[in-house]
N, C-alpha and C positions, 0 to 999 in steps of 0.2 A: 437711516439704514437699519438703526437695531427697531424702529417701531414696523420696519417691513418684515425684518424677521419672525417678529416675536405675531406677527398677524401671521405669517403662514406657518407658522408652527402651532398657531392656536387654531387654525382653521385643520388642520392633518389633524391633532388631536379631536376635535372634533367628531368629523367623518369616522374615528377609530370606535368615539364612544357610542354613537349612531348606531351600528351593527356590529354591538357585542357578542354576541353567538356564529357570524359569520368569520369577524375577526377572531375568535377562540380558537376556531376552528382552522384559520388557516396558519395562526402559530400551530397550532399544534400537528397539524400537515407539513409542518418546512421543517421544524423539528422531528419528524420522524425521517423525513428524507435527510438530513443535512446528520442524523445518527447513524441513518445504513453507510451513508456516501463515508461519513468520517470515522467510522467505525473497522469497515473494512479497507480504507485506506490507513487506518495506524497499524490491523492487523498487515494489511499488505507490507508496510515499511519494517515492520517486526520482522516479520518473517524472511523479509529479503538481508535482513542483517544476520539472522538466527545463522540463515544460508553462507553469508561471505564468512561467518565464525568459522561456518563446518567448513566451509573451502580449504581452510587450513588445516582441521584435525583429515581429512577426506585421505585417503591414503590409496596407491596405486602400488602393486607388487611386479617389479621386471626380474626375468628369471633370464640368465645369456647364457647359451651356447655351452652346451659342456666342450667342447674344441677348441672355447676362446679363450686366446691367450691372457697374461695379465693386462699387457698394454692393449690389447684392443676391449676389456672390460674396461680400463680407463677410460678408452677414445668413446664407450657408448655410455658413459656417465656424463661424460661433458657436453654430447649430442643431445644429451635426455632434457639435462641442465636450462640448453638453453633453448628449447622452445617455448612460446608463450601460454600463458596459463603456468606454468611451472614453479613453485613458490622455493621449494629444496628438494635435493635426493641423499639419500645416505647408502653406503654399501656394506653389504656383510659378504665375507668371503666364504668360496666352500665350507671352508675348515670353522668358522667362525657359526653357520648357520645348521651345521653338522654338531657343534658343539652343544648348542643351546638346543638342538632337537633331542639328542641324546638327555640329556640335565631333564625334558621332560619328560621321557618316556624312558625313565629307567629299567622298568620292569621288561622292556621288548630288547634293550642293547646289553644287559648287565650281560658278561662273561661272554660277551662275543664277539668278534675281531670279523667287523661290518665295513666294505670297502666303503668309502663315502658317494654317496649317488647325488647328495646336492647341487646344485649349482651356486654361480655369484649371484647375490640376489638386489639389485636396487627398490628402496622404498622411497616413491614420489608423492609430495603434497603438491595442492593446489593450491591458488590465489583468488581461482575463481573456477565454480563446477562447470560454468557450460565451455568453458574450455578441454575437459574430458575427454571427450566423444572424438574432437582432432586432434590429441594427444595420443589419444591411443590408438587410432589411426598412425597415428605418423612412428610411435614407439615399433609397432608390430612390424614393419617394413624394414627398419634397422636390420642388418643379416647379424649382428652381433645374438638378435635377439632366440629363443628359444623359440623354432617353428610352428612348434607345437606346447600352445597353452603359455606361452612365453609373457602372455602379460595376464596378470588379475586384477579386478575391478569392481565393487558394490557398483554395477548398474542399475540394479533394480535401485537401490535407495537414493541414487540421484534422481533416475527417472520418478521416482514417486514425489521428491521432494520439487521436483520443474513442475511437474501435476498438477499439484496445490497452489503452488505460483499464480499456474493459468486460469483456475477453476475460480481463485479467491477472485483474481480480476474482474474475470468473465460472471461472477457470481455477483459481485458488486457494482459493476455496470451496468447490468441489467437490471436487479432492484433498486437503482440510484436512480436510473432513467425513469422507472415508473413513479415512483415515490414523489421525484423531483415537478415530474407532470402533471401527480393528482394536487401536490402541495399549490403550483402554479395555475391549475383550474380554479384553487379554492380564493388563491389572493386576487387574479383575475376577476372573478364575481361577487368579491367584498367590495373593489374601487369600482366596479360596474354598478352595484345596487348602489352606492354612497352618490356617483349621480347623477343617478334615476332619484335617491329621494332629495337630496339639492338643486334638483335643476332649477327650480324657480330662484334658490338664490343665487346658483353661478350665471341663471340670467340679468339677474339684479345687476351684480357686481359686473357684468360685461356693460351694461347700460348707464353704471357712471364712470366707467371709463377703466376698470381690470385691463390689463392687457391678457397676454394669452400664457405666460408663463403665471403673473401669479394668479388663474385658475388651475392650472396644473401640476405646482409644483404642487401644493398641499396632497392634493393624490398620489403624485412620487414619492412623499414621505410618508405617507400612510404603507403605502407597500414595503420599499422599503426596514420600515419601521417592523411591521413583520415580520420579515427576511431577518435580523437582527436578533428581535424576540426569541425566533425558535434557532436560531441558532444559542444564544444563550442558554436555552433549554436544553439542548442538543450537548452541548459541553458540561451542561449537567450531568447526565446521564451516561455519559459515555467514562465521566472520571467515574462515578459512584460504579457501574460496570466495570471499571478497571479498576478497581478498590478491591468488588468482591471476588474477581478472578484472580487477582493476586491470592487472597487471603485464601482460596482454594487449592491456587496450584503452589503454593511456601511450603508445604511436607515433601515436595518430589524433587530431589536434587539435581536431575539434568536438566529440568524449566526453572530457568530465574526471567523474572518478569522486569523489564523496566518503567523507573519511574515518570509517570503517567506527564507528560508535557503539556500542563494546564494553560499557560500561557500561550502557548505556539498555539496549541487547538483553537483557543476562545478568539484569537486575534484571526487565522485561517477562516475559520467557522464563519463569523461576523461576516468578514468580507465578504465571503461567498454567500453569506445567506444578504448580506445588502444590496448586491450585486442581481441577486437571485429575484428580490422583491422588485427592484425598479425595472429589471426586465420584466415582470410578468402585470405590474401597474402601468408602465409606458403602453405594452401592448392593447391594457385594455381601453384607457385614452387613445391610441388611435384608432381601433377597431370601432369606438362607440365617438366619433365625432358631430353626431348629434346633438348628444346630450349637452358636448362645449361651444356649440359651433354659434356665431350672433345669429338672432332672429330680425 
């Protein structure tokens, strides 16, 4: 069993050293794909967390009713309370929100006896932003609530922050697919030339008796084996990229960077770029049955 292995594993090696410029190449093609795809998927995961952080600082202002009484400012705290997305609400009362306006605009109240025009005001956080949008829908319908201008909301900076979301995805998907395709033409046509220039010997080896797997597998692990390679490149690059982004964005106090998940990536990476190589070597073993077929 181990002198079967150690033969197709000398025969993959092989075929790798055969076409060295082809094989360079198509590491170096799986690693730049398996950089974009894992690149903007850590950005993605960063950034989707960055987001659930702000869900919480994310703050909604309800303004109720100069009419409404104290208990029905209760009853529309506890309504606010409990729809979903809803993380807390706090309340300041007239007198309370009147107080703290005054303390900052001294200069406009000093020496003058101002009816109070406030209302009660609730301050809503989130748990999660795209619950928003049907919060404050469903806020604004309350009659507790103020008719007019009764609720406020950074929409613009949620809408920009789902933006980026979509774009990073949509940005990454699309240069993942190309990338992934050109990297898969190139492993494709290294196990296509490897045999075209073996073919006399996997004819050999079928005429004392090879079956059809170990012709094949040695080719599985030559792709493979590529798929691998650039992914280890790929995790290269992606830590030293996230080394020197760090060390760029460390002066700016509202970006703190997390530390760079070297294990998860290289373990992720691998898989997929082995996964990546034997699909695109399988492929070109059945496409070219020729080359392995008996004569």
């Amino acid at each position: 069993m181990f002198d079967r292995l150690e033969f197709l594993l000398s025969e993959a090696v092989i075929s790798l050293r055969r076409n060295k410029g082809m094989t360079f190449a198509s590491i170096i093609a799986s690693a730049l794909a398996l950089v974009i795809v894992g690149g903007f998927t850590l950005t993605y995961i960063g950034l989707a967390k960055y987001l659930a952080l702000q869900g919480s600082k994310f703050e909604m202002s309800v303004f109720a009713r100069d009419d409404a009484s104290p208990d029905q400012v209760q009853a529309l705290g506890k309504n606010i309370e409990k729809l979903p997305g809803v993380k807390s609400i706090s309340l300041k009362t007239k007198a309370e929100v009147w107080a703290d306006w005054k303390k900052k605009n001294p200069a406009i109240t000093n020496g003058l006896e101002l009816d109070n025009p406030m209302p009660d005001t609730f301050t809503v956080t989130f748990t999660d932003l795209k619950k928003v949008d049907s919060v404050v829908a469903l806020v604004k319908s309350m009659p507790e609530v103020a008719p007019k201008d009764g609720v406020q909301v950074m929409g613009e900076v949620q809408n920009f922050l789902q933006e980026v979301m979509i774009s990073i995805r949509w940005l990454g998907l699309a240069l993942g697919i190309v990338t992934l395709a050109t990297g898969g033409i190139l492993i494709y046509n290294t196990v296509h030339l490897t045999m075209i220039a073996r073919r006399r010997e996997l004819r050999i080896m079928e005429l004392v008796g090879a079956n059809k797997m170990t012709v094949q597998v040695p080719l599985l692990i030559e792709g493979i084996t590529q798929g691998v390679l650039g992914a280890l490149m790929a995790t290269l690059v992606l830590w030293l990229g996230h080394g020197v982004v760090a060390r760029v964005v460390e002066g700016i106090p509202v970006i703190r960077t997390q530390p760079f998940p070297l294990v998860g990536t290289l373990i992720c990476l691998a898989l997929v770029g082995a996964l990546y190589g034997f699909i695109c070597s399988y492929l070109a073993i059945r496409e070219n049955p020729k080359e392995l077929a008996p004569r």
